[in-house]
VEXDO-850865 format. One line per 10 residues: number of its first residue (from 1); their letters; for each residue z, x, y of C-alpha. Coordinates in nm, 2 decimals. Last residue first. Layout:
NUM = A = Z:X:Y; ...
This chain:
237 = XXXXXXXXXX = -26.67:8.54:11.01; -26.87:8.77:10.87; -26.82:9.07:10.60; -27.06:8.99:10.37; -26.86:8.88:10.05; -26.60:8.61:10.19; -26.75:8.46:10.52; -27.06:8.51:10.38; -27.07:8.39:10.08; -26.90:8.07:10.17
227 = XXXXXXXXXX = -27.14:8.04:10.50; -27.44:8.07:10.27; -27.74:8.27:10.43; -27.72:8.54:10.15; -27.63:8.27:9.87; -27.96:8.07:9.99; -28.20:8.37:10.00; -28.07:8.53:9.68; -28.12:8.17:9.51; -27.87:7.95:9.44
217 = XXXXXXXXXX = -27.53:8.00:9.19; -27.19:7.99:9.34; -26.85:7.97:9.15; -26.93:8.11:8.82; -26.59:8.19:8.62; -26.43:8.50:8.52; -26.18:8.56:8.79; -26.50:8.47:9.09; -26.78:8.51:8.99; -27.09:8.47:9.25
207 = XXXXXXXXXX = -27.43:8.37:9.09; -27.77:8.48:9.20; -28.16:8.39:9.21; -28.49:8.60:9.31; -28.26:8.91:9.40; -28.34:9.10:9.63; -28.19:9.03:10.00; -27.89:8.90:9.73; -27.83:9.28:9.60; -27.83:9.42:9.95
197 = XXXXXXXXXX = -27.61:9.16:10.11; -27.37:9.16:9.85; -27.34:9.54:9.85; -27.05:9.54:9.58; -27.37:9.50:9.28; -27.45:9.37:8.92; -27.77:9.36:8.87; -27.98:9.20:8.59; -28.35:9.32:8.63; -28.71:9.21:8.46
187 = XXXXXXXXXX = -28.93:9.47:8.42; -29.29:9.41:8.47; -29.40:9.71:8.72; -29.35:9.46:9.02; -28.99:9.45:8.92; -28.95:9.84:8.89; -29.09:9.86:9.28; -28.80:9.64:9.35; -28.56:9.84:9.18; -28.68:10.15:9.34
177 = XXXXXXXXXX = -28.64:9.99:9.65; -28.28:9.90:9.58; -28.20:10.28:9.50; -28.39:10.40:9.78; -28.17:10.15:10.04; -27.87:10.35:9.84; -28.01:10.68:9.90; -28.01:10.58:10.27; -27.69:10.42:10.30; -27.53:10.69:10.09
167 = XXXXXXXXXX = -27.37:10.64:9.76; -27.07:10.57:9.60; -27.17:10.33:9.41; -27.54:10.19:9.47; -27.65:10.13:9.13; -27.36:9.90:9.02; -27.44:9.82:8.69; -27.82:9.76:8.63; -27.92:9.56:8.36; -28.26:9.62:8.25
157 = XXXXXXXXXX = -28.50:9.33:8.11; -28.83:9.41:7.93; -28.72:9.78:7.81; -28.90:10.04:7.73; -28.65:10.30:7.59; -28.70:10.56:7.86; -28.64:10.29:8.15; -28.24:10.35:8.07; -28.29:10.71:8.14; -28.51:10.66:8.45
147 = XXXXXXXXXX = -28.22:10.49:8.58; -27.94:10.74:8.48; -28.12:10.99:8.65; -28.18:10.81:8.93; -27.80:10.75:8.95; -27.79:11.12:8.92; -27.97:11.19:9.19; -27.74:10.97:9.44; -27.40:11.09:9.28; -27.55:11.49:9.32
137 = XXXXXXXXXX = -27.67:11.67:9.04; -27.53:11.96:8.92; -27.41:11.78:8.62; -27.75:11.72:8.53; -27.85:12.02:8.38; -28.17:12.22:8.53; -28.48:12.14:8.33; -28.60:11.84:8.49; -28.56:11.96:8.82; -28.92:11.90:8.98
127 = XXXXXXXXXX = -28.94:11.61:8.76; -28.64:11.47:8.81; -28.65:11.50:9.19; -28.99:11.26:9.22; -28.82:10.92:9.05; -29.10:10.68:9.00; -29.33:10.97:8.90; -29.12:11.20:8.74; -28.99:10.87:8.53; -29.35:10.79:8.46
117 = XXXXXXXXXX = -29.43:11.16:8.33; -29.15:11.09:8.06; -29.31:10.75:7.97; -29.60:10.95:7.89; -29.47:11.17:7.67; -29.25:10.91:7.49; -29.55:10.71:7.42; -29.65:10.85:7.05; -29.45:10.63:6.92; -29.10:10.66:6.76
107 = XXXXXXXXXX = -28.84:10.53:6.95; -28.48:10.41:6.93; -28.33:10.75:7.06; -28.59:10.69:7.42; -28.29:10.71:7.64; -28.22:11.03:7.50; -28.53:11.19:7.65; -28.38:11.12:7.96; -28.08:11.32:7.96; -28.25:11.61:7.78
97 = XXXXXXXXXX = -28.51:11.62:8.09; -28.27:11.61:8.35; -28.05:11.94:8.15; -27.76:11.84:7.91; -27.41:12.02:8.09; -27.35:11.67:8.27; -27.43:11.43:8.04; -27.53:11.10:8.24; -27.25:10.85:8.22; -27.39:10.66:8.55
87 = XXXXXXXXXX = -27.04:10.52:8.68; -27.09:10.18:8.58; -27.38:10.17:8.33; -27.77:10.17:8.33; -27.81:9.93:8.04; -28.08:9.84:7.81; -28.25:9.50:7.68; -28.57:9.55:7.49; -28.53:9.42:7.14; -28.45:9.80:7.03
77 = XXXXXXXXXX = -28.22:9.83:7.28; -28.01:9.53:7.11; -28.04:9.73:6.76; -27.86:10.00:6.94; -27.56:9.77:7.08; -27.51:9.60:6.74; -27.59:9.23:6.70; -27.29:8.99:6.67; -27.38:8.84:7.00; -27.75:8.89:7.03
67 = XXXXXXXXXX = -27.90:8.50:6.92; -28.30:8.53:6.96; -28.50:8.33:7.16; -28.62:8.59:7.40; -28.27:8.73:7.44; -27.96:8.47:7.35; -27.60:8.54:7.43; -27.39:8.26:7.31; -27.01:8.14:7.36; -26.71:8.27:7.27
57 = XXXXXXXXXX = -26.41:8.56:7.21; -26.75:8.80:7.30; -26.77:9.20:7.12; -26.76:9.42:7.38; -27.03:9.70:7.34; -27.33:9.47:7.25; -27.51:9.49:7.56; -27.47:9.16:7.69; -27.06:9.19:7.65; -27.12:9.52:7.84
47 = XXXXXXXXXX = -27.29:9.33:8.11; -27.04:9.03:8.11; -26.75:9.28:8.15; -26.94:9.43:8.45; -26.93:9.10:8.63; -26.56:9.00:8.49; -26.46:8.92:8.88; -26.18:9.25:8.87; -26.33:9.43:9.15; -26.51:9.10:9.40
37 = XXXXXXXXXX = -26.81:8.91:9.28; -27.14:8.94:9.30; -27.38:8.90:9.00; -27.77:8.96:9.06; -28.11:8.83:8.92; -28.44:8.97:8.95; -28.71:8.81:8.83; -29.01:8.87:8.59; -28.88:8.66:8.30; -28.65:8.41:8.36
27 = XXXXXXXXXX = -28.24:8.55:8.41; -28.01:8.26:8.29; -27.69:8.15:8.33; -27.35:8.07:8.17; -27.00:8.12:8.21; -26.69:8.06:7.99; -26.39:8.23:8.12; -26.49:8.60:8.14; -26.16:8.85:8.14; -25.91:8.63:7.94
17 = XXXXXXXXXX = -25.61:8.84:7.92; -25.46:8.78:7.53; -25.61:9.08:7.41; -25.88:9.16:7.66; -26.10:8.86:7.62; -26.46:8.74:7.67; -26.62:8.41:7.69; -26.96:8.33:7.75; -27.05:7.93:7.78; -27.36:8.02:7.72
7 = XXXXXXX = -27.57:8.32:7.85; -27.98:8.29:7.80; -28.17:8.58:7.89; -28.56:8.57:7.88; -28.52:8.19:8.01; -28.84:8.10:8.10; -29.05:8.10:8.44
């Protein structure tokens, strides 16, 4: 498969606290690939640092060939990368449908409709809520929300941030369905994720950070039955 995200030598800083300490790898088109890493590894730095909202100390972000660090964060949605944050950011007195339709800002084709009708579809609840605002939704709905949102602008690769915070064991197992049923659609997935053993029972390939820098990379089935991984992400002894 090739390189639809390329990340090189990636460096980001906080002032003079180095966050992301020169780390690279590569999501191929059609996979999904997850970071793990413990609070404070750099793993949601990296995403925003993809997206265009931190501006990188170093390195090289490239996208289907082309260079993205210096480009601004709403030109980058308009190559096809978006972002389902952290924490969701949905706007909580906008109603579903309001939500969504602002995930399609960048667009002007005659598609919108449609894609609209394909979040109902992938995500049931927003359709039979769409117009009731999404601050009364609960943290599992409105990480749906904020999914279908992101899928609004088309993207070929979406980076997911944490999908399962705060939620449920079953919503969460939903959550990590849904991005597997998003991945035979076409869409390629970064995820960042706490459940290690969810993200890595997905993912294709994945890399463990570690205070900004790579320490693991394999594939989802390697790093899930690694005795590293395991003894320090999943919980076993």
């Amino acid at each position: 498969m090739s390189a639809m995200l390329e990340v090189r030598d990636l460096r980001v800083s906080y002032g003079k606290i180095e966050a992301v300490k020169g780390i690279s790898f590569t999501v191929g088109q059609g996979e999904v690939v997850c970071l793990i890493g413990t609070n404070g590894a750099g793993k949601t730095t990296t995403l925003r640092t993809i997206s265009g909202l931190i501006k990188p100390a170093g390195g090289q972000i490239h996208f289907e060939g082309k260079r993205l660090d210096g480009v601004p964060a709403h030109e980058i949605v308009t190559l096809g990368l978006a972002h389902s944050p952290e924490g969701r950011r949905i706007f909580p007195r906008m109603s579903v449908e309001e939500n969504l339709l602002l995930g399609a800002f960048s667009r002007s084709d005659g598609s919108i409709k449609d894609d609209l009708q394909a979040a109902y579809d992938l995500f049931p609840i927003l359709g039979e809520r769409s117009k009731q605002p999404a601050g009364t939704f609960s943290g599992g709905e409105q990480q749906m929300l904020a999914m279908g949102r992101a899928m609004m602008s088309r993207p070929k690769l979406l980076m997911l941030d944490e999908p399962s915070m705060g939620l449920s064991p079953i919503m969460m197992q939903r959550i990590m369905s849904t991005v597997k049923t998003l991945q035979s659609q076409g869409t390629t997935i970064l995820l960042v994720e706490q459940n290690a053993r969810a993200a890595l029972k997905l993912a294709d390939k994945g890399y463990v950070l570690e205070v900004g820098h790579i320490v693991l990379e394999g594939t989802g089935h390697d790093l899930l039955h690694s005795d590293a991984v395991r003894k320090a992400y999943l919980g076993e002894d």
